[in-house]
PDB file with one MODEL, atoms N, CA, C and O in Angstrom:
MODEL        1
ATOM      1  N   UNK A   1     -12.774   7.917   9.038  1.00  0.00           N
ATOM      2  CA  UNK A   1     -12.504   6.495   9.185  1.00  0.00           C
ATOM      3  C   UNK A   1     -12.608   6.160  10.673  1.00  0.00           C
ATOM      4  O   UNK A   1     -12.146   7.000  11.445  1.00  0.00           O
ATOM      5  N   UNK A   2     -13.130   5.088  11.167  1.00  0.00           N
ATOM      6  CA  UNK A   2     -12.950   4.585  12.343  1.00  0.00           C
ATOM      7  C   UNK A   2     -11.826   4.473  13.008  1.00  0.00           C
ATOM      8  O   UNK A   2     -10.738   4.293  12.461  1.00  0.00           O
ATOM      9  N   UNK A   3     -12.018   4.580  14.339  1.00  0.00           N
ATOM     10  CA  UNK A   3     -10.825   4.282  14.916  1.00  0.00           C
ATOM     11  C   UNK A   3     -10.308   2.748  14.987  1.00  0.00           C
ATOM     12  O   UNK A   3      -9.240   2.292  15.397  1.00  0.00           O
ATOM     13  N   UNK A   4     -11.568   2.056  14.385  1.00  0.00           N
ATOM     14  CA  UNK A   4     -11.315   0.322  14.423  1.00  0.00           C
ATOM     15  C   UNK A   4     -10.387  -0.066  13.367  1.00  0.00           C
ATOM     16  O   UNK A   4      -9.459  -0.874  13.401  1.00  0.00           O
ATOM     17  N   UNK A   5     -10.961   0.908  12.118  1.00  0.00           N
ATOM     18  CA  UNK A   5     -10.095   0.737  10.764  1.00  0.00           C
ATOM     19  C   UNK A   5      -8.663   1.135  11.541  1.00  0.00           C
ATOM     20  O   UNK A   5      -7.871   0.219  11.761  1.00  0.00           O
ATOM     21  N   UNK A   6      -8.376   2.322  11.901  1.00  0.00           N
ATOM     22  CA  UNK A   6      -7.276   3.110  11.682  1.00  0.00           C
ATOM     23  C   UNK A   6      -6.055   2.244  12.911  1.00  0.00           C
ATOM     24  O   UNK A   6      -4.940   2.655  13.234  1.00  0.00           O
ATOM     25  N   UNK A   7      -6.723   1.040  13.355  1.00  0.00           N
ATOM     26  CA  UNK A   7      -5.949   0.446  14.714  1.00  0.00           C
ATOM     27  C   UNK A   7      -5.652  -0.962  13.801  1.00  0.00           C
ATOM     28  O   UNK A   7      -4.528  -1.440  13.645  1.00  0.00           O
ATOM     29  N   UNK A   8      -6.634  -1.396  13.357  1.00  0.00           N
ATOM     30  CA  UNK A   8      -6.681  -2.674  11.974  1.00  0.00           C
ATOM     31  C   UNK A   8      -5.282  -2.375  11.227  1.00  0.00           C
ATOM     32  O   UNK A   8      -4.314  -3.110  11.420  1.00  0.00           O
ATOM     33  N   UNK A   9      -5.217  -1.171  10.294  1.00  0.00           N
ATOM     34  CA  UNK A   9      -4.372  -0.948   9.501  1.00  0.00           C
ATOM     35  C   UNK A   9      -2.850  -0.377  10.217  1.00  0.00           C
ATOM     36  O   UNK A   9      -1.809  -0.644   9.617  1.00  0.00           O
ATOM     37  N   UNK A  10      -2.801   0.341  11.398  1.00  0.00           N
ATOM     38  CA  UNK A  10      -1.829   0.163  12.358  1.00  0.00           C
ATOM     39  C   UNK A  10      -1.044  -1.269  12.713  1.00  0.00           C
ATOM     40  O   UNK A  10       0.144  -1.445  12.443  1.00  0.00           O
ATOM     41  N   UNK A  11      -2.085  -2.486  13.505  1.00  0.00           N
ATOM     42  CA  UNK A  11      -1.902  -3.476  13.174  1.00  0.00           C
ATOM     43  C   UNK A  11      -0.896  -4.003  12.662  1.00  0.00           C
ATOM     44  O   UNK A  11       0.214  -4.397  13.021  1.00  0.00           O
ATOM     45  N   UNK A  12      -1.819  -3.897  11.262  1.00  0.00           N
ATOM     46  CA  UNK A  12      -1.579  -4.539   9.730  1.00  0.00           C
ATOM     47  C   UNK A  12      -0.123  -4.279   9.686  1.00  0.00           C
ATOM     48  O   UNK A  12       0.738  -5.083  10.045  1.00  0.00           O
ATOM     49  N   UNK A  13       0.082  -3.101   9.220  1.00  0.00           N
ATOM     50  CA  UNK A  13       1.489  -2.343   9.017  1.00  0.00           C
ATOM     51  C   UNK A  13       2.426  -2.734  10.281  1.00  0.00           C
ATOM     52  O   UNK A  13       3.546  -3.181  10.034  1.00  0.00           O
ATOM     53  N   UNK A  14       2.031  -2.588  11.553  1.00  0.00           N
ATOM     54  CA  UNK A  14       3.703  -3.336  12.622  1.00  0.00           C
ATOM     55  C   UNK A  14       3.370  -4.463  12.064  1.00  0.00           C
ATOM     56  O   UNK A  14       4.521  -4.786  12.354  1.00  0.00           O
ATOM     57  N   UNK A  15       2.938  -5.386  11.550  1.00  0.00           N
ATOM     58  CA  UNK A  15       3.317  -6.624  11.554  1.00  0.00           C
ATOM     59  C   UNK A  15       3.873  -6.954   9.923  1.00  0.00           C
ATOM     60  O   UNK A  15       4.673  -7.821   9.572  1.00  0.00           O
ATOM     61  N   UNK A  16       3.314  -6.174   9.274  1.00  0.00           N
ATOM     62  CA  UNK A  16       4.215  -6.452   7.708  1.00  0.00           C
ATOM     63  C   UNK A  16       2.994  -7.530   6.671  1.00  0.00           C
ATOM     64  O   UNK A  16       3.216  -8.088   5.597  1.00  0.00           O
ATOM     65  N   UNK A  17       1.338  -7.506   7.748  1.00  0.00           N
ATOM     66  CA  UNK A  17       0.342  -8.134   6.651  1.00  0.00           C
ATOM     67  C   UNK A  17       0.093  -7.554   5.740  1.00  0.00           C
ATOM     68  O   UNK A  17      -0.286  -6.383   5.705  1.00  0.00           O
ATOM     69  N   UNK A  18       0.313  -8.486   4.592  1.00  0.00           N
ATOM     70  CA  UNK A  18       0.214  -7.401   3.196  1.00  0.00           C
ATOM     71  C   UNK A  18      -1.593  -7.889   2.791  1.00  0.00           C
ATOM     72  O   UNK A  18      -2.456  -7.128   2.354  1.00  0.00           O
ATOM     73  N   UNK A  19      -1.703  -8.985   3.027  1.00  0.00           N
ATOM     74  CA  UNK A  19      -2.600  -9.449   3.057  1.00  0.00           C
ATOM     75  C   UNK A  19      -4.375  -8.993   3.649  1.00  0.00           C
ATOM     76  O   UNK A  19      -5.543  -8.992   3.259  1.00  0.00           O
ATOM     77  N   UNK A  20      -3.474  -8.631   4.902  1.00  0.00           N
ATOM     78  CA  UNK A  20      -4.744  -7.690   5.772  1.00  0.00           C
ATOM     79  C   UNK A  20      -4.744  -6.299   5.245  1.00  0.00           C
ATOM     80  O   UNK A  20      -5.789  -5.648   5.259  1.00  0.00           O
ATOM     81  N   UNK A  21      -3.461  -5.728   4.708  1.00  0.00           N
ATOM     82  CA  UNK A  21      -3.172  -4.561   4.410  1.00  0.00           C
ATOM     83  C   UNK A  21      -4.205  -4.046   2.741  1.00  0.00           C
ATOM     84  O   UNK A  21      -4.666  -2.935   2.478  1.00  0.00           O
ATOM     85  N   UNK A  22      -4.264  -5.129   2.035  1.00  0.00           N
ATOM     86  CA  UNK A  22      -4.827  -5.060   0.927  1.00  0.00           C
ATOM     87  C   UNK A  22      -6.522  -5.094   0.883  1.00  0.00           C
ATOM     88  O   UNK A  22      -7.353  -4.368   0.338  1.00  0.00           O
ATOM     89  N   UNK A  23      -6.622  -6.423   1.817  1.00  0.00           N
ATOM     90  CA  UNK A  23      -8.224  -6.271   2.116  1.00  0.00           C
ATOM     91  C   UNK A  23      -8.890  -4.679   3.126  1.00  0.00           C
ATOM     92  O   UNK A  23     -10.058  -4.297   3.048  1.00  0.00           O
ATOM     93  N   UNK A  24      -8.169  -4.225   3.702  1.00  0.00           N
ATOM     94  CA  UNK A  24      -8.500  -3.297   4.430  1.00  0.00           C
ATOM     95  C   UNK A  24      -8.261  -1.637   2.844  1.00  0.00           C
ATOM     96  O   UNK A  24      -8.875  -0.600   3.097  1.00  0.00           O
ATOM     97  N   UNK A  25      -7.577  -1.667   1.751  1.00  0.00           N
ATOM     98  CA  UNK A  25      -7.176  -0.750   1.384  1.00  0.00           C
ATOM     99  C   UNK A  25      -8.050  -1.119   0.203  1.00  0.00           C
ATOM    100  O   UNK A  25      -8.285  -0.170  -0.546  1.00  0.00           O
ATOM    101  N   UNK A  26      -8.838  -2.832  -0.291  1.00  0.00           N
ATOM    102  CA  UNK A  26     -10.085  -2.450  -0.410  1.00  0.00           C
ATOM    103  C   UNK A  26     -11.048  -2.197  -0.251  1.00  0.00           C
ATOM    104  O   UNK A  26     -11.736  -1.603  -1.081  1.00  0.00           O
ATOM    105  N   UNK A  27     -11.495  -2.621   1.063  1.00  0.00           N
ATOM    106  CA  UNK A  27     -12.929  -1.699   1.623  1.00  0.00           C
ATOM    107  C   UNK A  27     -12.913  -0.114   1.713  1.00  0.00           C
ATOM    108  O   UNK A  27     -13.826   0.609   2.111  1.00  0.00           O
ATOM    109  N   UNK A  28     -11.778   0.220   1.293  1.00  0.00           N
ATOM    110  CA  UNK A  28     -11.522   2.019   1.222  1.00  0.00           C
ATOM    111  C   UNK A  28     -10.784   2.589   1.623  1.00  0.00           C
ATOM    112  O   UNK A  28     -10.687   3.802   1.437  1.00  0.00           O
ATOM    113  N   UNK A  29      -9.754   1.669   2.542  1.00  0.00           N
ATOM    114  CA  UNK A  29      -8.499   2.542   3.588  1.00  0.00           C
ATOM    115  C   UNK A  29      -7.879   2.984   2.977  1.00  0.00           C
ATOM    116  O   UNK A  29      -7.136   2.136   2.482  1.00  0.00           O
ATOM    117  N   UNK A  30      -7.610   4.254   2.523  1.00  0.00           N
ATOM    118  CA  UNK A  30      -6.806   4.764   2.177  1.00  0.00           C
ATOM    119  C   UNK A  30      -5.178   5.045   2.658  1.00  0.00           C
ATOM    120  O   UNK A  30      -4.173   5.372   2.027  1.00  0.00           O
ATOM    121  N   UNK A  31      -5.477   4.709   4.287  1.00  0.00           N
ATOM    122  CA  UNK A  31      -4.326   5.345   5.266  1.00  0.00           C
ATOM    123  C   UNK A  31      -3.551   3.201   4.359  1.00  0.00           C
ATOM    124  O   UNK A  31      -2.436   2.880   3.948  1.00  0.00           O
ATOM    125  N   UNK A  32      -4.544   2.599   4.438  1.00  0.00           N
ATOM    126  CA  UNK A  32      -3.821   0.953   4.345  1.00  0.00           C
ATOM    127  C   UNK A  32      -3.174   0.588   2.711  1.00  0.00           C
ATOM    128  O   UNK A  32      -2.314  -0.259   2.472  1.00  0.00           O
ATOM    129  N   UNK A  33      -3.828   1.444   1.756  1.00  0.00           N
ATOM    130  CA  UNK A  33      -3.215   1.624   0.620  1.00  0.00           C
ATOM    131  C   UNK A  33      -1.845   2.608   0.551  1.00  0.00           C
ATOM    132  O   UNK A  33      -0.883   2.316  -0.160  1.00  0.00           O
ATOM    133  N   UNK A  34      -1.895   3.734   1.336  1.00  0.00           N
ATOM    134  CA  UNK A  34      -0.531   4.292   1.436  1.00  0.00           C
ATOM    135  C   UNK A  34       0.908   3.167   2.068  1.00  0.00           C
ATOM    136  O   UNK A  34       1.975   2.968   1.488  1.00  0.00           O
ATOM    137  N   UNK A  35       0.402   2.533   3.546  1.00  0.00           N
ATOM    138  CA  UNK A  35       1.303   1.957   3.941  1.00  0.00           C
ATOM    139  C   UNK A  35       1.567   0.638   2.712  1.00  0.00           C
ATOM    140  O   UNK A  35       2.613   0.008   2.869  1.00  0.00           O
ATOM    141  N   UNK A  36       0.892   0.326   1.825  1.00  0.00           N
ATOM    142  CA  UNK A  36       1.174  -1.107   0.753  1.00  0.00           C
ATOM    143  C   UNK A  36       2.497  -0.189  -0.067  1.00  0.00           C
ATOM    144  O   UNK A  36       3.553  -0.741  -0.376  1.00  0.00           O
ATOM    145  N   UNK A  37       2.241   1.147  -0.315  1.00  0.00           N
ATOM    146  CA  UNK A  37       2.933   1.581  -1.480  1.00  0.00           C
ATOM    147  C   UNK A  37       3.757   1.535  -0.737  1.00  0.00           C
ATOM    148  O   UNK A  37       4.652   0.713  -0.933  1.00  0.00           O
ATOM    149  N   UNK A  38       3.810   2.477   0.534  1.00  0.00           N
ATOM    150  CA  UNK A  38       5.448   2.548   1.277  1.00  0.00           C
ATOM    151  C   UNK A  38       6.300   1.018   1.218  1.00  0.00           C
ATOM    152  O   UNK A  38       7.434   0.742   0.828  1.00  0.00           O
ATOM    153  N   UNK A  39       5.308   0.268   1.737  1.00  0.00           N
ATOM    154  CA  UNK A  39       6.078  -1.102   2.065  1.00  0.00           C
ATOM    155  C   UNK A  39       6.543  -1.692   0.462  1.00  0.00           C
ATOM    156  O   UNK A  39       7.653  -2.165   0.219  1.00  0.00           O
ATOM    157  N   UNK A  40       5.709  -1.580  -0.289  1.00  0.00           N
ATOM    158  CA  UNK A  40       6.255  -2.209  -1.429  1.00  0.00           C
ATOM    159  C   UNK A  40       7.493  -1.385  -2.185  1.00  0.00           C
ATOM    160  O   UNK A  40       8.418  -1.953  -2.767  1.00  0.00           O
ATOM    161  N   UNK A  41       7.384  -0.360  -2.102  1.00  0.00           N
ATOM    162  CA  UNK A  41       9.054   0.917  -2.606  1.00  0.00           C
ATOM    163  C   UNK A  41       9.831   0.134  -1.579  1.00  0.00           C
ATOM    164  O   UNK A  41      10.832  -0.364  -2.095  1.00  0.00           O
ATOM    165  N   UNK A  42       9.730  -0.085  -0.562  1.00  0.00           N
ATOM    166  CA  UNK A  42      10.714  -0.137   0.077  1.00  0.00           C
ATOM    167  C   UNK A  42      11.787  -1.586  -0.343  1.00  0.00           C
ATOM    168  O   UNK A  42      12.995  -1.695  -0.548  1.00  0.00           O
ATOM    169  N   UNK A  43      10.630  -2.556  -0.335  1.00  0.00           N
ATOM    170  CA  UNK A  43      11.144  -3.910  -0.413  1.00  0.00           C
ATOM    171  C   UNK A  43      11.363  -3.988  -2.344  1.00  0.00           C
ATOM    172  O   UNK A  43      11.835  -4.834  -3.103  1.00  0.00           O
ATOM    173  N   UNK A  44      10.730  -2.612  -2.534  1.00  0.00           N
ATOM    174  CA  UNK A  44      11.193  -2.556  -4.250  1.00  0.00           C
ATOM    175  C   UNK A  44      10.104  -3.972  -4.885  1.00  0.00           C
ATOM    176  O   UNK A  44      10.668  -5.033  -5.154  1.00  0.00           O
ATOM    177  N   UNK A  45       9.305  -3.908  -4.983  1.00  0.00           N
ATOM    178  CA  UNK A  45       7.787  -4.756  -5.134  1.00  0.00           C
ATOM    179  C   UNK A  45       7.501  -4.473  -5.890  1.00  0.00           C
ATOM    180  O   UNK A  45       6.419  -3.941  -5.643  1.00  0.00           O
ATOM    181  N   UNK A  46       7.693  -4.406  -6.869  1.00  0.00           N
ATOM    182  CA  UNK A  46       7.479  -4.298  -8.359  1.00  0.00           C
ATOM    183  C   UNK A  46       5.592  -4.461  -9.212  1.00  0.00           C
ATOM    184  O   UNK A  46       4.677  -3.870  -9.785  1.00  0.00           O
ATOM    185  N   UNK A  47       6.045  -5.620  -8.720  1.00  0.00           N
ATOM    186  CA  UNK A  47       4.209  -6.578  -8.778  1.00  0.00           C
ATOM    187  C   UNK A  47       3.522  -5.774  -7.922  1.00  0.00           C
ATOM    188  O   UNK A  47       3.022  -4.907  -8.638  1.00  0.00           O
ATOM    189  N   UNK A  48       3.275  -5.615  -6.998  1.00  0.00           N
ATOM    190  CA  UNK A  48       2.265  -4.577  -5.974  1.00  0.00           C
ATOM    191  C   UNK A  48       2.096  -3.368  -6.289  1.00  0.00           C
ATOM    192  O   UNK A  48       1.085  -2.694  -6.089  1.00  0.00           O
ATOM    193  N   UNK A  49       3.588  -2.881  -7.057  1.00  0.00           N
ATOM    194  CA  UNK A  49       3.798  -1.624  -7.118  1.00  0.00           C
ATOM    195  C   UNK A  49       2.598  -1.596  -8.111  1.00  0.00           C
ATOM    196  O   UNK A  49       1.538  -1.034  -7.837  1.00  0.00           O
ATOM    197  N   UNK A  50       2.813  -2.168  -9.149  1.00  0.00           N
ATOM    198  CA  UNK A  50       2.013  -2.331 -10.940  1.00  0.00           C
ATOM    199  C   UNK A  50       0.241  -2.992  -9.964  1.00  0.00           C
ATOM    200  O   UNK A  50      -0.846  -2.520 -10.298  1.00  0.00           O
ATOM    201  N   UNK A  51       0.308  -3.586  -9.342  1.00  0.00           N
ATOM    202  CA  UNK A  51      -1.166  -3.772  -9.202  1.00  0.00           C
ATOM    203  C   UNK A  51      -1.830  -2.441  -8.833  1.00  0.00           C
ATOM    204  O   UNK A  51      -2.840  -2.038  -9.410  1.00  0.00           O
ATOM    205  N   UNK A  52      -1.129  -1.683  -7.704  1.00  0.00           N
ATOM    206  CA  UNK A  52      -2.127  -0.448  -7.284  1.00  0.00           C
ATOM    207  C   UNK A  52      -1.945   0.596  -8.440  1.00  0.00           C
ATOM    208  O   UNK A  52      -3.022   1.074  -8.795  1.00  0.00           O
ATOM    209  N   UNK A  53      -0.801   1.091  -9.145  1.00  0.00           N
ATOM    210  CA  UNK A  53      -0.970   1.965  -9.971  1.00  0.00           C
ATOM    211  C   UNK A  53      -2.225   1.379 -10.986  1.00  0.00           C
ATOM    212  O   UNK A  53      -3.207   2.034 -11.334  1.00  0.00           O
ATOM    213  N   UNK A  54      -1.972   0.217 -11.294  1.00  0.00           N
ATOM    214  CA  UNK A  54      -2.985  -0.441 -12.231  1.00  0.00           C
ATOM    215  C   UNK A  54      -4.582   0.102 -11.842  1.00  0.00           C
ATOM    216  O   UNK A  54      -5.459   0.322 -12.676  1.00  0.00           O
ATOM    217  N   UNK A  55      -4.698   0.238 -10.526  1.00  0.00           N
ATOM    218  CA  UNK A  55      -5.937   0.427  -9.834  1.00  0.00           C
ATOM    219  C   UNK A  55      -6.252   2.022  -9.323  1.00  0.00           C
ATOM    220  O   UNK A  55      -7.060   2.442  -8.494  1.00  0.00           O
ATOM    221  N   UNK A  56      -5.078   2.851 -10.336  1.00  0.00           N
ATOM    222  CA  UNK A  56      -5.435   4.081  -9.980  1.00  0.00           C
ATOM    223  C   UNK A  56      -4.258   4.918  -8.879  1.00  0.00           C
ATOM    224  O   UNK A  56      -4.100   6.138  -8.937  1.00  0.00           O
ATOM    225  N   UNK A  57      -3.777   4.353  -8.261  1.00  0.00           N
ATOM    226  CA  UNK A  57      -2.853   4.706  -7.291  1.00  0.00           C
ATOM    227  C   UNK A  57      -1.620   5.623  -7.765  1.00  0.00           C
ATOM    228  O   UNK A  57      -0.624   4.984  -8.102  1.00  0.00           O
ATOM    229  N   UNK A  58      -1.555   6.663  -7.823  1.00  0.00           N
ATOM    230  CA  UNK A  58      -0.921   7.940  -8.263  1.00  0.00           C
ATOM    231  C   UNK A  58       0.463   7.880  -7.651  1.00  0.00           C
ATOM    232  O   UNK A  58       1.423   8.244  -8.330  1.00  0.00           O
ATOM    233  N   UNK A  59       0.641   7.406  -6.304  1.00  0.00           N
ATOM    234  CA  UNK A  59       1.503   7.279  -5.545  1.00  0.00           C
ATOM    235  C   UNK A  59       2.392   6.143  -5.997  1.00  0.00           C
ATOM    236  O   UNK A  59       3.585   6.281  -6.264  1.00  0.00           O
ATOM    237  N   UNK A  60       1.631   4.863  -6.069  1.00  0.00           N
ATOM    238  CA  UNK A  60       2.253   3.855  -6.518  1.00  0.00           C
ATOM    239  C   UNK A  60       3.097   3.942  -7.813  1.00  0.00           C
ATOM    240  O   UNK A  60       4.268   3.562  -7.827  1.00  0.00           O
ATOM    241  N   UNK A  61       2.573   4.370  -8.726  1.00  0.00           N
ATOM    242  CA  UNK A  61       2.980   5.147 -10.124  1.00  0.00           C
ATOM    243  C   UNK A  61       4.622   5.670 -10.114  1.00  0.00           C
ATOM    244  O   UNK A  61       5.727   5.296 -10.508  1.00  0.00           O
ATOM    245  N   UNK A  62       3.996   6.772  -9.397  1.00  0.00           N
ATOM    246  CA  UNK A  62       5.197   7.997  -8.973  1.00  0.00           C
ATOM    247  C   UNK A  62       6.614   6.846  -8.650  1.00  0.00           C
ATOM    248  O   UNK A  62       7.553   6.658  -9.424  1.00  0.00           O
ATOM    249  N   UNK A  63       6.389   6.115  -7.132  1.00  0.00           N
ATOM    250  CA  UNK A  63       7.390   5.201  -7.135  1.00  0.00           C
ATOM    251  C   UNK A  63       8.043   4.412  -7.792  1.00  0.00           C
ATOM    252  O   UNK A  63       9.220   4.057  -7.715  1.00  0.00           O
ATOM    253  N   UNK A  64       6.888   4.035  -8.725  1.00  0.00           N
ATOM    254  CA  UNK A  64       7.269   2.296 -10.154  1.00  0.00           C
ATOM    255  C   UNK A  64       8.605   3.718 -10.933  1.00  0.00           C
ATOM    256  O   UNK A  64       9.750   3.429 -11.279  1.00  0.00           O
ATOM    257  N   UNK A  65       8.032   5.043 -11.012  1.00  0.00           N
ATOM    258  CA  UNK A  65       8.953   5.920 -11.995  1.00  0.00           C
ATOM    259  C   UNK A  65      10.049   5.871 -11.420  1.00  0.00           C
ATOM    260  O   UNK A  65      11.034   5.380 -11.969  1.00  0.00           O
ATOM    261  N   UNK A  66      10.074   6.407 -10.127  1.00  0.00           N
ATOM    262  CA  UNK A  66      11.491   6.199  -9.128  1.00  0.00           C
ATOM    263  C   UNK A  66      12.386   4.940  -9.477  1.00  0.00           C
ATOM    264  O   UNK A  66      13.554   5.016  -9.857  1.00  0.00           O
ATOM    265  N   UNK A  67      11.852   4.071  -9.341  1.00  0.00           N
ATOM    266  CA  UNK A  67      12.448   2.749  -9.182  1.00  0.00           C
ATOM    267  C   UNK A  67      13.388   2.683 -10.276  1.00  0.00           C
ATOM    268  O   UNK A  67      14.616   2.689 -10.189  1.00  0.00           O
ATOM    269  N   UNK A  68      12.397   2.596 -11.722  1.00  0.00           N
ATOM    270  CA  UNK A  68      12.656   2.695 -12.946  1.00  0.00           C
ATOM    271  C   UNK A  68      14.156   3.494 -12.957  1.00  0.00           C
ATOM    272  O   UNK A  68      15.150   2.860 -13.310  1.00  0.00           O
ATOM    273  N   UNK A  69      14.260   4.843 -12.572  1.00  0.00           N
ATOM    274  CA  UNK A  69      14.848   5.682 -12.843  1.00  0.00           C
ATOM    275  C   UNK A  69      16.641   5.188 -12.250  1.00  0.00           C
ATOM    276  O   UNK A  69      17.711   5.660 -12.635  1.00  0.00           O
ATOM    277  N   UNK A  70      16.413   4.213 -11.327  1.00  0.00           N
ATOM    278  CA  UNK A  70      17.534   4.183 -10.509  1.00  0.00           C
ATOM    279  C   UNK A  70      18.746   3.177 -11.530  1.00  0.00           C
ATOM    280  O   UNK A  70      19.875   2.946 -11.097  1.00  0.00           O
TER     281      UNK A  70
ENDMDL
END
């Protein structure tokens, strides 16, 4: 990945764009799809959580189970 991506999605994440965070984690960022899952477990995001697992996201999944579980 570029260092342009990897400063974009740095960015993205100090500032809390979920927005930039999503368009960047679809052109392929992977590092920008991890920080959506973190940020969304955290704030407990239910909807975000269910969109990326929806889209494959293993991680996202794992968390929606966590959540569930509590």
């Amino acid at each position: 990945m570029s260092d342009s991506i990897d400063q974009q999605v740095e960015d993205a994440a100090g500032s809390g764009d979920l927005d930039a965070l999503r368009r960047l984690a679809a052109a392929g960022s992977s590092d920008a799809e991890d920080v959506l899952v973190e940020l969304a477990g955290e704030r407990g995001d239910l909807d975000e959580l269910r969109r990326l697992a929806d889209g494959g996201n293993t991680d996202a999944a794992d968390v929606l189970e966590e959540l569930a579980e509590e």
